[in-house]
N, C-alpha and C positions, 0 to 999 in steps of 0.2 A: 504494500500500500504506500503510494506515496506520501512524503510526508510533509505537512503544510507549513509556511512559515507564518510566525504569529504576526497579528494587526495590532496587537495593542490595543486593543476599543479600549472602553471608558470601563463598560461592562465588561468583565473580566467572564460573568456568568454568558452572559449573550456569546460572547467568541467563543465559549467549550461546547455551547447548545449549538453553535450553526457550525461545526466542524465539521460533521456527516451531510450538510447540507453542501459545503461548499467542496468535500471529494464528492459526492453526488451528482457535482455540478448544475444545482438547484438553487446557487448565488454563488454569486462573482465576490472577489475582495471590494469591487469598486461598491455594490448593492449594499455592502456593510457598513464601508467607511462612511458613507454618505451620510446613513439614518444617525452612524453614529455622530457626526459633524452636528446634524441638524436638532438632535431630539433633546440638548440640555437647553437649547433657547425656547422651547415650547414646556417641556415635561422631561424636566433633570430627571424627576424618581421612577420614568415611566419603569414599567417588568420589562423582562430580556424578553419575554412570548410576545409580548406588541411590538418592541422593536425588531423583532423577528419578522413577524406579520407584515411589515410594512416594507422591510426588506423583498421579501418576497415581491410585495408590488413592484417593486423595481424592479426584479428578476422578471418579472410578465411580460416588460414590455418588451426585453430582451428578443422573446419569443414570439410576438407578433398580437398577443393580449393586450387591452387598453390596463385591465387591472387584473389582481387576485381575486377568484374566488377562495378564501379560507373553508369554507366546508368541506371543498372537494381535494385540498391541496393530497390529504393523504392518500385518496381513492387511484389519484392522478401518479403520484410514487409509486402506488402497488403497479399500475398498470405500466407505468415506464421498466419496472425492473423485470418485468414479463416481455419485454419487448413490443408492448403496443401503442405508448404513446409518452410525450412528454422527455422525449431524449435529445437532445440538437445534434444539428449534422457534425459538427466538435465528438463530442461524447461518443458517438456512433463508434467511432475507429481506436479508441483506446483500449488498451491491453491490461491496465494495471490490473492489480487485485479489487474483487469486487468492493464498494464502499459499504459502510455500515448500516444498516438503517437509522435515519433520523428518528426522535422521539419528538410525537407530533402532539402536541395539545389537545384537548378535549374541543372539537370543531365549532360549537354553540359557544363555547364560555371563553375562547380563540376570538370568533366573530365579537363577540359583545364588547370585552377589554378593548380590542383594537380601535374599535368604531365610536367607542365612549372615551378615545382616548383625546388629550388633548391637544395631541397631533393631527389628527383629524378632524375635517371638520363637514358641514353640508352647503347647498345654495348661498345661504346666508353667510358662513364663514369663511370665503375664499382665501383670506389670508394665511391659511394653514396650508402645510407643505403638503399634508395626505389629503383626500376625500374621497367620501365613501356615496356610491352611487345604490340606491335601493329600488328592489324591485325591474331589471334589465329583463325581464324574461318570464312568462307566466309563470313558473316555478317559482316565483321573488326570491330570484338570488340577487346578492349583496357582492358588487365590486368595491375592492378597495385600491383606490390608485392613487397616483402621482399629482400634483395639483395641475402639472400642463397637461397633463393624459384628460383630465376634468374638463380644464379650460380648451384644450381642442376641441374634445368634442359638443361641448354648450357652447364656442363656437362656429364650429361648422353647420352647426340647426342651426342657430341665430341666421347664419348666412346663406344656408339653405331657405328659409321662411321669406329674406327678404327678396334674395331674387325670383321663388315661385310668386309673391305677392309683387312683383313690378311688373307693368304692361311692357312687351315686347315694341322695341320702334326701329324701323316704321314699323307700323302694325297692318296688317294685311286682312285684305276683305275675304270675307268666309268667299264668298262666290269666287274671287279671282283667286284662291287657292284651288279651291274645285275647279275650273278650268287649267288652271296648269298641271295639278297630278292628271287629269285626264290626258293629257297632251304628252307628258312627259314618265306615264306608264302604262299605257295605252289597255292593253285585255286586264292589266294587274292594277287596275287603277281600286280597287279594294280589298287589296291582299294588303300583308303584314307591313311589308314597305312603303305604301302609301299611308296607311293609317298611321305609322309612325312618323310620315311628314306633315300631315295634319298636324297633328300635337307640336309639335318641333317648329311649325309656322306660324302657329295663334299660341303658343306659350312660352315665357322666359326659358322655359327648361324642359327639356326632355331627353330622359335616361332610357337608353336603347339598350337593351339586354339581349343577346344569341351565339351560338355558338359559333365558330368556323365556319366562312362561307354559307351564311344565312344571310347575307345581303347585307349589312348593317353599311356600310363603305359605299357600296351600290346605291342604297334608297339615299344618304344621306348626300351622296352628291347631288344626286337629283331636287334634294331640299334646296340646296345652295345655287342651284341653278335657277330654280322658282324663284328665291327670295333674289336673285339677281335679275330676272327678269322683270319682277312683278317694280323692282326699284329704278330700272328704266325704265319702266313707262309710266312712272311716277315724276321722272324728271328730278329724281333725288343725285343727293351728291353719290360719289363712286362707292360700295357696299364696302365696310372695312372688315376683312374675314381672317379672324389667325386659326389656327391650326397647330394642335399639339400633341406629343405623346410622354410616357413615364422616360422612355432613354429614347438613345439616338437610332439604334437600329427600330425599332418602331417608327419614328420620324420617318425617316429611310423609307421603310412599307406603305407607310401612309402617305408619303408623297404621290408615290407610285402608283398607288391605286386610284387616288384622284385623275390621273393623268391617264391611265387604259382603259381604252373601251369608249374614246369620248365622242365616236365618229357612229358610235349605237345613239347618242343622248339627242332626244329629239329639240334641241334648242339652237340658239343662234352663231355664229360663227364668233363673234364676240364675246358670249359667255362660254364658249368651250375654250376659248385660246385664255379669260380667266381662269377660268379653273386648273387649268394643264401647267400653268403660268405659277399656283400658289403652293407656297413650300410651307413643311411641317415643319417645327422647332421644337425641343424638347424642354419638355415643363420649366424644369429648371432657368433654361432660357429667357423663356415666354414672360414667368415670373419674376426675371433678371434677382434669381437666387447667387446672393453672395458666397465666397468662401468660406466665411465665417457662419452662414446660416442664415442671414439676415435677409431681405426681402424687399427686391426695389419697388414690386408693386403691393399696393397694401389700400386700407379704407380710406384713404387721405390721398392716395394715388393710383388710380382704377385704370385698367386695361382701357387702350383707347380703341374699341373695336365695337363693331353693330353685332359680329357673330364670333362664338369662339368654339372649337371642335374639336374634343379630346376623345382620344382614342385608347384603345389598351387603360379604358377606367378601372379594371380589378389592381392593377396593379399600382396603381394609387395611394399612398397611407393617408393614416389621418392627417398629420401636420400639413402635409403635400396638398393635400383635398382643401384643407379650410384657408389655406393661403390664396386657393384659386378662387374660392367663392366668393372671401372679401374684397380681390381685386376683381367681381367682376361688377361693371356699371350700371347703374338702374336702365331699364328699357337692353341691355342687349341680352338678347340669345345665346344660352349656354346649352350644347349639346353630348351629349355622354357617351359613351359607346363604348360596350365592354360587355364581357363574360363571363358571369357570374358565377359558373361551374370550373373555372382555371383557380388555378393561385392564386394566391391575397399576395399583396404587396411583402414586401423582405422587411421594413417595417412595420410599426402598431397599426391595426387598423383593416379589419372588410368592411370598408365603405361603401364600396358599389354593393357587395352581399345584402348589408344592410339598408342601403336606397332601396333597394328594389323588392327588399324581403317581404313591405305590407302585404305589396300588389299580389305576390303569387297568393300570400294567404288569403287573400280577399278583404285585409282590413282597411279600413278608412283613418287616411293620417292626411302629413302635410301634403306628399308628394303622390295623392290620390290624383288619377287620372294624365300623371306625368311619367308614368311608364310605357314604354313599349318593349313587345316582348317577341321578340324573333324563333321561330322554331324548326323551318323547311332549309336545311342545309345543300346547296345549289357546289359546295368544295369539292367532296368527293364521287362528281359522276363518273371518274373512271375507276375509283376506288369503293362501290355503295358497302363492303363491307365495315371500311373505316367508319366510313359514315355513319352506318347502321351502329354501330358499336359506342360511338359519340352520343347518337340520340338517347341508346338505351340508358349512358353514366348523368345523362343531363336531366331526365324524365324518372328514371328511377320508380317505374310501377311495375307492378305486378313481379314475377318470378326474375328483377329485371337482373341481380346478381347472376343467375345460373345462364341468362340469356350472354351476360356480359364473356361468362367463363368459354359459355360456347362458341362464341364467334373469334374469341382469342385462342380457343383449342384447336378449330379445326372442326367440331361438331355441326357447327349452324353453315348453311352460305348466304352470300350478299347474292341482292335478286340479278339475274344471268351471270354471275361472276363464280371463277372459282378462289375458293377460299387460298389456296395455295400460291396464288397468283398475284393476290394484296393484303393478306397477313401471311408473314412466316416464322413462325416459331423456329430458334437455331438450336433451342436446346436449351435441360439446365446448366447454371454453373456447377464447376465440379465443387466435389465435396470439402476442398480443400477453399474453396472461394476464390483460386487462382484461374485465369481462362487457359483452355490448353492451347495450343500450335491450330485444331483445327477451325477453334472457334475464333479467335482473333484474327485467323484469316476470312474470314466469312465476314466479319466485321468488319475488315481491312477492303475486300471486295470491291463495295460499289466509290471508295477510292482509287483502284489499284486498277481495276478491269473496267469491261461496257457491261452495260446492262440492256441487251438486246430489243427484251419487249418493250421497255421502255423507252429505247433509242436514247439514251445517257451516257454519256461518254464521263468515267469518274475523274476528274481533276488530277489526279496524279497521275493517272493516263493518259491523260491531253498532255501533258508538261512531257512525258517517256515518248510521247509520239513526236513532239515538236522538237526535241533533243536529238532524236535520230533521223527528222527533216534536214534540218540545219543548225544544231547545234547552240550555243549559249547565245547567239544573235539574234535566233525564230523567239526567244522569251523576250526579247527585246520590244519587239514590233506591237503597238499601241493594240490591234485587233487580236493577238493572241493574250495577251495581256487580261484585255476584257472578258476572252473566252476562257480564261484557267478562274478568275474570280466569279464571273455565272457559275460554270461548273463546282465549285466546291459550294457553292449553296444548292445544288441539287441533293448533298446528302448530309447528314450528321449523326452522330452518335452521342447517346441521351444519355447520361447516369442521373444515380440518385442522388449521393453521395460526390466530396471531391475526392477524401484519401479511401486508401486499400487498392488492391489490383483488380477490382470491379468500378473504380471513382475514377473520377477526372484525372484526377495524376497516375494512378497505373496503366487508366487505356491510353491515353497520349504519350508515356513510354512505348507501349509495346504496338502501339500502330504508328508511330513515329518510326520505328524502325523496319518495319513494312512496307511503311510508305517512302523510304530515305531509298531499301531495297529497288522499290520497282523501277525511282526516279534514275536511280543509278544504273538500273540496266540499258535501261533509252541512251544514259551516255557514252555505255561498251558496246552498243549495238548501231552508234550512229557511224556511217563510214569514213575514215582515217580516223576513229575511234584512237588505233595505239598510237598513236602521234599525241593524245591528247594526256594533260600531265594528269588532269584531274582524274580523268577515267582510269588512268595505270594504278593511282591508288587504289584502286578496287571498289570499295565500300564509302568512301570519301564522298561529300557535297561540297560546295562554294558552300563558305560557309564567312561571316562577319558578325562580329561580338554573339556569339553563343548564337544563333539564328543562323538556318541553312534553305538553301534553295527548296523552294517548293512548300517553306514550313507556312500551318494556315496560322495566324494570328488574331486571339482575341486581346482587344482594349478593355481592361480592367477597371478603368478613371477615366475621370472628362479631363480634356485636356485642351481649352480655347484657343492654347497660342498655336495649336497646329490644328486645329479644328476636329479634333477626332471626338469622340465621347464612349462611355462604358457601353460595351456590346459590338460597336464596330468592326469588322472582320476583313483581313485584309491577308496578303499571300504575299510573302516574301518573292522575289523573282528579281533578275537583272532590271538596271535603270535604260531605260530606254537612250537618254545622253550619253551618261557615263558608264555603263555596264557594270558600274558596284551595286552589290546587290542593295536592295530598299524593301519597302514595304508598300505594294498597290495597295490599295481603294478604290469603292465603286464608289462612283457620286452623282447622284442624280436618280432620274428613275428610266427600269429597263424598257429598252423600244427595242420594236419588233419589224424585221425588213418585211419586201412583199415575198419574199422567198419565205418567211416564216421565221428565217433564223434573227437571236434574241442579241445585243447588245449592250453595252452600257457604256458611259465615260468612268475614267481612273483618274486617279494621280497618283503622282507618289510622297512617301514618306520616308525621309532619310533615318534609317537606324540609330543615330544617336539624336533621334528627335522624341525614339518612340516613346510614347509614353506605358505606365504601368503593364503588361500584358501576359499572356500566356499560351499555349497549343492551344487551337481549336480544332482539333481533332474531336476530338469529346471535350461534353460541355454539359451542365448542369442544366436539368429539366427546366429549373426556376432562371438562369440565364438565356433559354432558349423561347422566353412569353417573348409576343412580337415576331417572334421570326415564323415561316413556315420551309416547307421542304420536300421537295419528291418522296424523298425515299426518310423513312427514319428508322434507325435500330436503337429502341428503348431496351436499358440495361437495370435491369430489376437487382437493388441490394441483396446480397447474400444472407446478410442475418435479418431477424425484426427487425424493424427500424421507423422510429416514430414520424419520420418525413414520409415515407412511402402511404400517402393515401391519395385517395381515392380521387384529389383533386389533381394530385401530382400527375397518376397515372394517366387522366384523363387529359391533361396539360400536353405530356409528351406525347398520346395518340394524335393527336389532335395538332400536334406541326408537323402530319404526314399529307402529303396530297395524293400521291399514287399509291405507296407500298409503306406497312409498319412489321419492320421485323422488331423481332424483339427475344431476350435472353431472359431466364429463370424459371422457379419450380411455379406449378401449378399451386401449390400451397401456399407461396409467397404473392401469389397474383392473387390466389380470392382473400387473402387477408389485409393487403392491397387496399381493393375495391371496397372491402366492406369496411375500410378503418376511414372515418373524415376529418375533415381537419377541425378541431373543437374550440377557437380563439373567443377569449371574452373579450366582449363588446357591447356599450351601452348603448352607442349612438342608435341604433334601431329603436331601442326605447323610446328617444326622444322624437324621432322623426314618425311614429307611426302611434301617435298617443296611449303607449300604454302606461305614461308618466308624463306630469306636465314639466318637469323640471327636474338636474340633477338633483341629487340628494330630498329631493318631495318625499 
């Protein structure tokens, strides 16, 4: 067992009582140090069990909770030590010896101490560092949080309430909306996309909820087409429209999407060369978020925009969420658009879960009638089993688990498809949790080889072809350039986890050299090959500051002075000037010739520009929201593992468009599926009256 070094607290009793908590890794030193800072200027005599309690509220947020529930905390231990929940992807991969169990307080007389403490306070007390939210959930559980975890969220309703309570401007006449969706969705002019432009036209706000390729992107261009049309022939000044996402690869997609397909959109050549014309920025951006945290747009300085359109909303937290709401302007249009069945944000907070939670139940709150709800997924037509298997995690009726097991086993098929053709199961991992020679090759695949039915050519086999075209000069040229960085976004590999030889860092070893393999064969196989120095080394790539030809690159940080931001993906290859190697990007959105075939613009980035990064070979489920992918090979944890639910799973199906292979035991999948993600949250509370106020 490892052994901890001491904090010193105040309470000498508090640090012996939270030592099994903190080898547990159920609080941080920091969670400690903290209460203990704060709690002699409220309550010197407070018990070591309240400053415990409280402690823990900090540990919550850690994990993506607004607060603690204390009655459940020990329920929530037994279950993490069983392997089914409450472990962080940290804890996942340690070795040590198991920790102790904690001694947990009597959970009633726990709550009551904590919440009658004078650390705590309610509505009325906001000066206190803790407060305790009552009643979040018909069961009347009792959160105890952070005063900013409080203040977010009796924020974010505040600012929620004022912009559903502000008239939309200009404001548009019921009739000349119904003549534009009529125009502009012709047979579907009352399906789910029109009705959700409705909403989205006569109200400040509307939250779009759907899966993958259920149109949300689709109809909502169509809104901003209307609200551009209907404001020329109003003779109004030009429509001010931003556009936004959580990170920059999202930005990126939603560019993109505004800009395909515009030559279907029945409107005028003016508002298509708009739209094609308007770029996404990432939130942070948008909100011109400081370094330090701080926030250039705020209630005293409001976005200066008629319409603003954020995309990828689940992945939103709270703080992120209530920053946008305050900066947005009375009378403009705020639109949402996200999926409620993906991951919550890597910060506190399901804000979109909770926006949209009344509507499914049917209850009546603030954001009554400011839903719309997507369900006919139009992504997967060459894939319907993906699809099918989407719907079933989204819907969740009837036998929908065993449906879910069957279309991932190979039991069920998708309608005219065979099941073998767009799910493929590679196998479990072996019993040791290591993957063998044949499975990392299989993995390694749709990098290394083509994928015929698909007509794929994998990225590291464009780069082995063009090496044995012409050599280090064909990586050179601007259009192959374009086509090695397309190509590697036709495939990724998913884990759950970063560490172990199933995580991020063991599969990007062991397909890194796979794929260093294949690259280096193209350069023994191009002709006058043995003249070349590189290739006589055998195994050898061009290689500059630890980065080698061919290597994919993920950005880990935003990094303004070179413009890159977290999530970015770029491929090391030769400079097209200099021919030292750098790092392309794709920039802009992809356009498609008459010939069918796909391009993009690049640039480069010089190697000691780059900022924070890593192999993107494999890539964390929760780094892969935003993106989508032909092909995906989802890598299922080896052990329990409290990350692996059901949201997860559905996250990594779900950035498949053609094919989802996927690795592990059947055991490991339905326990998967049937484990959710369980995050306390009051904000639904307040958004959907089941409480008029915190602490009420």
């Amino acid at each position: 067992m490892t052994a901890l070094e001491p904090l010193y607290l105040r309470s000498a009793d508090l640090e012996a009582e939270a030592g099994a908590y903190r080898r547990a890794g159920l609080l941080s030193d920091a969670d400690l140090l903290l209460v203990d800072q704060v709690a002699p200027r409220f309550a010197p005599d407070a018990q070591p069990q309240v400053l415990l309690g409280l402690a823990l509220a900090l540990a919550a947020q850690r994990s993506g909770h607004a607060g603690v529930d204390l009655l459940s905390v020990e329920d929530r231990w037994r279950e993490a030590r069983a392997g089914v929940d409450g472990a962080s992807d940290e804890a996942s991969d340690k070795v040590d010896e198991p920790a102790p169990d904690p001694r947990f307080p009597q959970p009633g007389a726990w709550l009551d101490a904590v919440v009658n403490s004078a650390l705590v306070g309610d509505a009325e007390q906001a000066d206190r560092p803790f407060m305790a939210q009552r009643g979040v959930d018909l069961a009347g559980t009792t959160l105890v949080m952070s005063r900013r975890m409080w203040s977010d969220q009796e924020r974010l309703a505040e600012g929620i309430a004022q912009v559903v309570g502000a008239t939309p401007s200009p404001l548009a006449e019921a009739s000349a909306v119904e003549a534009g969706i009529a125009t502009l969705f012709g047979k579907e002019a009352h399906g789910e996309g029109a009705d959700a432009v409705r909403v989205a036209a006569q109200r400040s706000l509307c939250v779009v909820t759907g899966g993958p390729g259920t149109g949300k992107t689709y109809s909502i261009k169509r809104l901003l087409a209307l609200l551009l049309q209907l404001n020329d022939a109003a003779g109004g000044p030009p429509l001010r429209i931003e556009m936004a996402a959580p990170t920059g690869k999202a930005a990126v997609r939603m560019t993109e999407a505004m800009a395909e397909e515009l030559d279907e959109l029945h409107a005028s050549d003016a508002v298509k060369s708009t739209l094609r014309a308007l770029p996404a920025r990432t939130l942070h951006k948008l909100l011109r978020v400081r370094p330090d945290g701080t926030c250039g747009v705020s209630p005293t300085d409001r976005l200066d925009a008629d319409v603003v359109v954020v995309d990828e909303a689940s992945m939103v937290d709270l703080t992120m969420m209530r920053r946008l709401f305050e900066g947005i302007a009375p009378g403009t249009r705020l639109v949402l658009l996200g999926d409620r069945d993906q991951l919550a944000s890597v910060e506190a907070g399901t804000v979109l879960a909770d926006m949209v939670s009344g509507a499914f139940a049917g209850e009546d709150g603030l954001l009554s009638g400011a839903v719309a709800r997507f369900t006919h997924s139009h992504r997967f037509k060459s894939a319907p089993t993906v699809g099918a298997l989407a719907r079933t995690l989204q819907v969740r009726e009837g036998p929908w688990l065993e449906q879910a097991m069957g279309f991932m086993s190979g039991n069920a098929l998708g309608e005219g498809e065979k099941l073998a053709d767009r799910v493929r199961w590679l196998g479990p991992e072996p019993k040791n949790g290591r993957p063998d020679v044949e499975l990392l090759a299989q993995l390694a695949k749709p990098y290394t080889g083509r994928d015929d039915d698909l007509n794929i050519e994998g990225y590291a086999a464009l780069i082995a072809r063009r090496l044995r075209e012409g050599g280090l000069r064909a990586l050179r040229q601007p259009a192959t350039q374009a086509a090695v960085v397309l190509a590697l976004d036709s495939y990724r590999v998913l884990a759950v986890h970063r560490r172990g030889p199933l995580g991020v860092s063991g599969l990007n070893r062991s397909l890194s050299a796979l794929v260093q393999k294949a690259i280096v064969k193209g350069m023994k196989e191009r002709p006058g090959a043995s003249e070349d120095a590189a290739a006589k080394r055998g195994s050898e790539l061009p290689k500059q500051s630890g980065l080698w030809l061919g290597q994919p690159v993920l950005v880990t940080e935003n990094a303004y002075d070179v413009d890159l931001r977290n999530g970015d993906v770029g491929v090391v290859l030769p400079s097209r000037t200099s021919g030292r190697l750098c790092v392309v990007f794709p920039v802009g959105a992809v356009t498609k010739a008459a010939d069918g075939i796909k391009t993009v613009e690049t640039r480069e980035v010089d190697i000691a520009r780059l900022p924070a990064h890593e192999t993107a070979l494999a890539m964390t489920v929760h780094k892969s929201q935003g993106s989508q992918f032909d092909i995906v090979a989802l890598v299922l944890a080896h052990e329990a593992s409290a990350i692996q639910t059901r949201e997860l799973i559905y996250t990594g199906i779900t950035r498949a468009k053609s094919r989802l292979n996927w690795v592990g035991t059947e055991a490991q999948l339905r326990a998967g599926l049937d484990r959710a993600v369980g995050r306390a949250s009051g904000l639904g509370a307040l958004l959907w009256g089941r409480q008029g106020r915190v602490g009420s």
